[in-house]
VEXZAMI-257433 format. One record per residue (C-alpha): residue in one letter; x, y, z. Coordinates in steps of 0.2 Angstrom, whole numbers, plus 5000, padded with zeros to 4 digits. Each point is the difference from the previous one (the first is absolute). Example, Ala and Ser with C-alpha at 12.3 -4.5 7.8 and 13.67 -1.06 7.14 Angstrom:
REM residues 2
a506249785039/s500650174997/
REM end
This chain:
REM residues 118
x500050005000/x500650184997/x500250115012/x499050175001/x500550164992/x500650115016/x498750164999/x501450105008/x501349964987/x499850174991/x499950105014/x501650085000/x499550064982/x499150154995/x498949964988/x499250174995/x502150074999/x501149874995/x501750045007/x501149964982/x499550084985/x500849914989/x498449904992/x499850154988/x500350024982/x501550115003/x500850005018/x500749844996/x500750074982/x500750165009/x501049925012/x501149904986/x500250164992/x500950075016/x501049825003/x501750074992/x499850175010/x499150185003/x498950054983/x499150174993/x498149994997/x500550014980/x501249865003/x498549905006/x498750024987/x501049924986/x500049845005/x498350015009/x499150044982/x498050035005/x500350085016/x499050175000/x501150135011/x498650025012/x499949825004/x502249985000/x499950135012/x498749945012/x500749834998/x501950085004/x499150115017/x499149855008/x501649894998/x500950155007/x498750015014/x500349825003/x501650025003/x500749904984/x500750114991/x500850185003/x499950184991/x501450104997/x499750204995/x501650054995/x499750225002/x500750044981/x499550084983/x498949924994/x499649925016/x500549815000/x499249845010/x500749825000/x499349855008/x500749865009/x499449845008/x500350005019/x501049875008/x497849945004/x499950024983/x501449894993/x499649865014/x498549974987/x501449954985/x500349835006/x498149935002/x499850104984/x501349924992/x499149835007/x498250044992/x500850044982/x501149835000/x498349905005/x498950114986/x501449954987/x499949825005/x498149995002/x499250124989/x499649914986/x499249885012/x498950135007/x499550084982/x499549844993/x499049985016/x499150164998/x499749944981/x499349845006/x498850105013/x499350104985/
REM end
């Protein structure tokens, strides 16, 4: 026989504000861009093709606010700004690194289950 599911097993988790935000289409995208070292907003929208600067920005403040990545206003003319991952941030490399080696190894596995579910 199974055991029960605990009801308490989430309960250290908020559910309404999840404490990593890097389920979303970008964040995730963002914080390879800054592996190598500090980057200007201009140097992040290149790679990141489709991201409005609106939503890049947003994206960039709530990983600031979260403490992943840091801003850097540099007082010249024109004003400059570089971004960095924080040494929080980079701590999210490895299990990164893990969940793209598995997505090579298995994706064609889940795509062909997603075709098969249509």
């Amino acid at each position: 026989m199974r055991q029960p599911l605990d009801p308490e097993m989430f309960s250290g988790c908020s559910a309404e504000n999840p404490p990593i935000r890097i389920g979303d289409k970008w964040t995730s995208k963002i914080i390879v861009c800054l592996k190598s070292g500090p980057r200007r907003f201009s140097e992040l929208q290149v790679p990141l093709r489709g991201v409005t600067p609106k939503v890049l920005t947003a994206t960039l403040r709530a990983m600031e606010r979260d403490g992943l990545v840091t801003r850097t206003a540099y007082p010249e003319i024109p004003p400059r700004v570089e971004y960095e991952l924080s040494p929080l941030g980079r701590t999210l490399l490895e299990p990164m690194a893990a969940m793209c080696a598995w997505s090579r190894a298995h994706l064609h596995e889940l795509l062909d289950a997603r075709e098969s579910a249509l």
